[in-house]
C-alpha positions in Angstrom: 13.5 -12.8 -20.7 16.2 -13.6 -18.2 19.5 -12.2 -17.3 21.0 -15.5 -15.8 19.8 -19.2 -15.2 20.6 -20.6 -12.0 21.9 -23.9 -13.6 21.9 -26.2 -9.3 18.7 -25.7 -7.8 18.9 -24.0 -4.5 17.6 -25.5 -1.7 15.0 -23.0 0.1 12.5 -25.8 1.6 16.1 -26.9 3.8 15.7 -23.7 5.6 11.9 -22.8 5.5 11.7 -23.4 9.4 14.1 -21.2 10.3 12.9 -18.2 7.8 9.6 -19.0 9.1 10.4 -18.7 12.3 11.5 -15.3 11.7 8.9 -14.4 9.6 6.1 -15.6 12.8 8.2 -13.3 15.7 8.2 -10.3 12.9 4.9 -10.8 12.7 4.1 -10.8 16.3 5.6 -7.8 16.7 4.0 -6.0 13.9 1.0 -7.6 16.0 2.2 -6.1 19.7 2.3 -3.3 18.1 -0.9 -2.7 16.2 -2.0 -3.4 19.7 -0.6 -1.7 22.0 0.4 1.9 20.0 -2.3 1.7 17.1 -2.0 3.5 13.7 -2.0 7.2 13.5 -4.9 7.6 11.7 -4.8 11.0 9.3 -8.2 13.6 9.1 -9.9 11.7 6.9 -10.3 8.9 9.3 -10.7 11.2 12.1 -12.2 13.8 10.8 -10.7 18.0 10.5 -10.6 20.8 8.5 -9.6 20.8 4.9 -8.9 24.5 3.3 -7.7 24.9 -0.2 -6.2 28.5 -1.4 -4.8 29.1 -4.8 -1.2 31.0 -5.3 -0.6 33.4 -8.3 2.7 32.5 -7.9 4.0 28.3 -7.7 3.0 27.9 -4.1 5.9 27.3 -1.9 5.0 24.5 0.3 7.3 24.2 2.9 6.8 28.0 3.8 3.1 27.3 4.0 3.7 24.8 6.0 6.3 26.3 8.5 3.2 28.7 8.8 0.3 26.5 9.9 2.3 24.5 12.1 3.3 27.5 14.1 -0.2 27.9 14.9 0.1 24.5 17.2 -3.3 22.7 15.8 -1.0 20.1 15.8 -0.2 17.0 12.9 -1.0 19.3 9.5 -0.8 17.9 6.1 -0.1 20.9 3.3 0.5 19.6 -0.3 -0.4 20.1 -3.7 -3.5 19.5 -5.8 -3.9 20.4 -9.5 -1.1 22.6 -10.4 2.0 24.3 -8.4 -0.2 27.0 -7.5 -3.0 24.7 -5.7 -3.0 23.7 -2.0 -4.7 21.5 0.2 -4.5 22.2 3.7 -5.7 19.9 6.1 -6.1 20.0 9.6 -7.0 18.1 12.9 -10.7 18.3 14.9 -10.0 21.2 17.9 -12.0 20.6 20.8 -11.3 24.2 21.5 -12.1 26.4 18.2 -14.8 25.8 16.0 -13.9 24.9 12.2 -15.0 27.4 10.7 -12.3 29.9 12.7 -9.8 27.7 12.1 -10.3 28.2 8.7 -10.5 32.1 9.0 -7.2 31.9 11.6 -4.9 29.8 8.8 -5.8 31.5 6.0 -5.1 34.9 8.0 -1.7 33.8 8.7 -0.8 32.8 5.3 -2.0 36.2 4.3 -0.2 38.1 6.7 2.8 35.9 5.4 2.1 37.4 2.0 2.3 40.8 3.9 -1.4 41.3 2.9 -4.4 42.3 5.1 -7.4 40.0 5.2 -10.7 42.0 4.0 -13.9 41.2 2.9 -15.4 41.6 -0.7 -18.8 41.6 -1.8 -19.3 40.3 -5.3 -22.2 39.3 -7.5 -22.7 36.1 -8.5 -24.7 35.2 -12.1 -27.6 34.8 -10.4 -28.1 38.3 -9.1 -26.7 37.6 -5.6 -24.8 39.3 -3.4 -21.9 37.1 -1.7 -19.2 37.9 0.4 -15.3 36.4 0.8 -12.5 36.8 2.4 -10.0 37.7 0.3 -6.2 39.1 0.8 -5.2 42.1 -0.2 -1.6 43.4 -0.9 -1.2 46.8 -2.2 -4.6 46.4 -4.6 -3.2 42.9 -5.6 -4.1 39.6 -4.2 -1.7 36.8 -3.8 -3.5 34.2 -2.9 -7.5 33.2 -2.8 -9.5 31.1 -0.5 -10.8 28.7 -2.8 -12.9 26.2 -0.8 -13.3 25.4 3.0 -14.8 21.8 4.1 -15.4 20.0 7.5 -15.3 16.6 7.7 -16.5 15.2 10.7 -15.8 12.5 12.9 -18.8 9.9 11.5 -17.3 10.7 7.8 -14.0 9.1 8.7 -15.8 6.3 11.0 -17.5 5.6 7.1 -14.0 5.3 5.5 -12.6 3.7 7.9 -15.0 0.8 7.8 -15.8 1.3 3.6 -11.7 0.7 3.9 -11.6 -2.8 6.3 -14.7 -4.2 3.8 -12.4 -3.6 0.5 -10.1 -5.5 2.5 -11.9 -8.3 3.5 -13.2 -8.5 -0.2 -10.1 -8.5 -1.9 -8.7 -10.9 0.6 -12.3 -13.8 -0.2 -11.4 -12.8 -3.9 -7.6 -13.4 -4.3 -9.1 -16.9 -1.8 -11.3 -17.7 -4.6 -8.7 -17.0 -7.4 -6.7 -19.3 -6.1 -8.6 -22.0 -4.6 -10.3 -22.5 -8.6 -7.1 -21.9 -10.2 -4.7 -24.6 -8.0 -6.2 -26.1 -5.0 -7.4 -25.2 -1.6 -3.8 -25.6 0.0 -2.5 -23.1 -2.4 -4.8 -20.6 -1.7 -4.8 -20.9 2.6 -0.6 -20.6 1.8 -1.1 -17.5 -0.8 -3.1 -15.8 2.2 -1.4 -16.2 4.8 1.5 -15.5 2.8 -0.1 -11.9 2.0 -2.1 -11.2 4.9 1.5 -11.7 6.8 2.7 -8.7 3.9 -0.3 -6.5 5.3 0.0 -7.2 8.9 3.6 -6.0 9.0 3.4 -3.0 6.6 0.8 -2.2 9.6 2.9 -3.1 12.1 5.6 -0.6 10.7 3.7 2.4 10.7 2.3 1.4 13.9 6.0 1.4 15.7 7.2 4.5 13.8 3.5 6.3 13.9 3.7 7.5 10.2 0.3 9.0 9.4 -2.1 6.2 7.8 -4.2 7.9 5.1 -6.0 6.7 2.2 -3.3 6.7 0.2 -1.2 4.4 2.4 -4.8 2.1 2.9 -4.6 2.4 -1.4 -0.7 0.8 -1.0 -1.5 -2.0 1.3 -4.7 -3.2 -1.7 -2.2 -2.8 -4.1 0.5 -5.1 -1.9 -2.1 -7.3 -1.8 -2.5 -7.9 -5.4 1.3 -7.1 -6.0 2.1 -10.0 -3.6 -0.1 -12.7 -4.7 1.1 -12.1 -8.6 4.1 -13.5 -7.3 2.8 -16.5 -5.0 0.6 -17.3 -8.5 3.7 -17.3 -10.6 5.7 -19.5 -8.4 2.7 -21.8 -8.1 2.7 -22.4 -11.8 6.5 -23.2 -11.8 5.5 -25.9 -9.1 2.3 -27.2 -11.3 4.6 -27.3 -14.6 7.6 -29.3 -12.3 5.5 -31.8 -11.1 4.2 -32.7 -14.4 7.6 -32.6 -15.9 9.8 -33.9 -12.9 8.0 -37.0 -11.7 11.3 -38.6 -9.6 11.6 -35.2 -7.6 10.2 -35.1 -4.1 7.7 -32.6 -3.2 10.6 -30.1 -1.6 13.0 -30.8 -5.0 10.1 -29.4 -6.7 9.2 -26.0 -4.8 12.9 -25.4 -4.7 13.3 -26.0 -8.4 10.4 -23.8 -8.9 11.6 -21.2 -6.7 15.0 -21.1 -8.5 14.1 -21.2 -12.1 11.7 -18.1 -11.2 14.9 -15.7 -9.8 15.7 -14.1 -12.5 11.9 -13.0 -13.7 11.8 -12.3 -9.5 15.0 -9.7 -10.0 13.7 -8.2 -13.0 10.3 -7.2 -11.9 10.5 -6.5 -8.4 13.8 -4.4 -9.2 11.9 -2.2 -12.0 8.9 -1.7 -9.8 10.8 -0.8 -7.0 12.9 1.8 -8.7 9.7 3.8 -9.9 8.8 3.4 -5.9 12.2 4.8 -5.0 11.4 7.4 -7.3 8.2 8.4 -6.0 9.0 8.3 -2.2 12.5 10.4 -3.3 11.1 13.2 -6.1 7.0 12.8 -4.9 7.0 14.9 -1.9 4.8 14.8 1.4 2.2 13.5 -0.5 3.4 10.3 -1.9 6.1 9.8 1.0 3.8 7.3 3.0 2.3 6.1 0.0 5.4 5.0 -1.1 7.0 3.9 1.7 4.0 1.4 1.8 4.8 -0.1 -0.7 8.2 -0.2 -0.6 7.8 -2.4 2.5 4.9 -4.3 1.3 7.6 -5.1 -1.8 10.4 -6.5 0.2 7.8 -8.6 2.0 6.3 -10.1 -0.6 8.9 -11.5 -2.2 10.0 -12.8 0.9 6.6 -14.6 1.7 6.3 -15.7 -1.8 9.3 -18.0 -1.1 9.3 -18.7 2.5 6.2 -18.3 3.6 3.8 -19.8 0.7 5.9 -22.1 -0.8 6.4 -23.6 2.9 2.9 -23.6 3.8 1.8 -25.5 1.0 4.5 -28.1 1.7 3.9 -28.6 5.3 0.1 -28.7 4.0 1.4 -31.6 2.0 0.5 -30.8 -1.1 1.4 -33.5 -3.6 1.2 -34.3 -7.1 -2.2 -35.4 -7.4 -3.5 -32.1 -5.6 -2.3 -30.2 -9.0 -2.4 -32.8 -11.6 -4.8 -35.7 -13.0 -2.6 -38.2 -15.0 -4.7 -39.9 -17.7 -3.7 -44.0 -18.3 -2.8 -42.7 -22.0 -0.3 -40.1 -20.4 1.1 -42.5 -18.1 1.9 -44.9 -20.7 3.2 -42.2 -23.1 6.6 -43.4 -24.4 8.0 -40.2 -25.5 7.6 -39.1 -21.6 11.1 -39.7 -20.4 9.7 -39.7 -17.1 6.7 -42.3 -18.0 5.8 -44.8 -15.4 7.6 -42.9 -12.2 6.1 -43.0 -9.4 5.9 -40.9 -6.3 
């Protein structure tokens, strides 16, 4: 399906160097400053506190959260899990108060926000034993419940962290593969470079701004990954069908032809993908902001490293013809080839 055809072929390859320029100092920067600030890594790289209480009523999050971060334990993340009336609440490592008071402290506060009093309640549990909780009390009512309390320590989020750079380095050897089988080894060097450029400044943004880097946001740059190289991989079959079909065409007519004839499939799929990401990073709350802002970034990107940074790779690799293509002597002789017998 297309909504136009580009009927001249724009000429991309005329001004790779330049786009390519600006594409390396970008990516310098998002370099400088991966160095030189780092990412702000969230608890479950460096470890915290992670409470989860239970509303009767449809929790309302931006009160709860106006309450913890009064209590100056620093960055907080409060959101939903489950249903309205679920929520997470996690917090930093102290060096000054032990977990398990933080735990008692927050969920004080959001009682006494409740105008309850915090008490605790003996019950019996099916096996016969006797287990106390804290619970919060409001006139013989309780408005909200301490479901579970969790520490997760420092060595955890070392584990993540480094479980997290290993699924990058394997999808990065896979999509190498992928490509390397399905076109040639010139293709595949472009395609990651191309999309390891994508990562690097998706990085480098929330580097410079310090948004919180989370699993979620890790999730986003896999996904960019594999989002980005879809594209590279189309526009590498465009190439592959030009050269068999445009044999006069020099190696830059091709990649621009390719480029071109691609466009409209380009607008279409990007645009539809990135109005369900608008959607998420407008209507999805705390929890999908960074999320989606990943990959809103990691969007843009891609298509723009898809054209000027793969595409002009592989040409300044000097891929040709025969890289992608093995004529036969029957095909070269074919006489209903209009292009039969051109050579390159």
């Amino acid at each position: 399906m297309e909504f136009f055809r580009i009927r001249r072929d724009i000429p991309f390859m005329r001004h790779a160097l330049v786009f390519n320029a600006i594409s390396a100092l970008t990516f310098v920067a998002a370099v400088f400053f991966l160095v030189t600030r780092g990412l702000h890594f969230s608890n479950e790289f460096t470890g915290g506190t992670v409470l989860e209480v239970a509303y009767t009523q449809a929790a309302d999050l931006a009160r709860t959260r106006e309450v913890v971060e009064k209590m100056g334990f620093g960055e907080v993340q409060v959101q939903n899990f489950g249903t309205s009336h679920d929520v997470m609440i996690r917090l930093p490592v102290s060096k000054t108060t032990k977990a398990a008071d933080m735990a008692s402290n927050v969920f004080a506060e959001l009682c006494h926000a409740e105008s309850g009093q915090v008490a605790d309640r003996q019950y019996t549990t099916p096996q016969g034993e006797q287990v106390s909780r804290k619970a919060c009390e409001v006139a013989g009512a309780e408005p909200l419940k301490l479901s579970r309390t969790e520490f997760v320590g420092p060595s955890v989020g070392e584990e993540l962290a480094w479980d997290g750079g290993k699924a990058l380095i394997f999808v990065v050897l896979g999509i190498m593969a992928y490509l390397a089988i399905r076109f040639e080894w010139k293709f595949a060097v472009a395609a990651i470079i191309a999309n390891l450029h994508d990562v690097v400044i998706i990085l480098g943004f929330f580097a410079f701004f310090q948004w919180e880097f989370s699993l979620s946001v890790l999730a986003a740059v896999l996904a960019v990954l594999g989002y980005s190289v879809n594209e590279s991989v189309v526009i590498f079959d465009r190439i592959r069908e030009a050269f068999r079909k445009y044999r006069k065409m020099s190696t830059h007519e091709v990649i621009d032809h390719a480029i071109t004839s691609t466009m409209s499939r380009t607008i279409i799929t990007h645009g539809c993908t990135e109005m369900m990401v608008l959607s998420m990073l407008v209507f999805g709350g705390p929890t999908l902001h960074y999320f989606a802002i990943a990959l809103t970034i990691g969007i843009l990107f891609g298509i723009y490293s898809s054209v000027f940074v793969a595409a002009a790779i592989a040409m300044w690799l000097g891929v040709k013809r025969e890289d992608l293509i093995k004529f036969s002597a029957a095909k070269e002789g074919d006489p209903n080839d209009p292009n039969s017998g051109a050579v390159v």
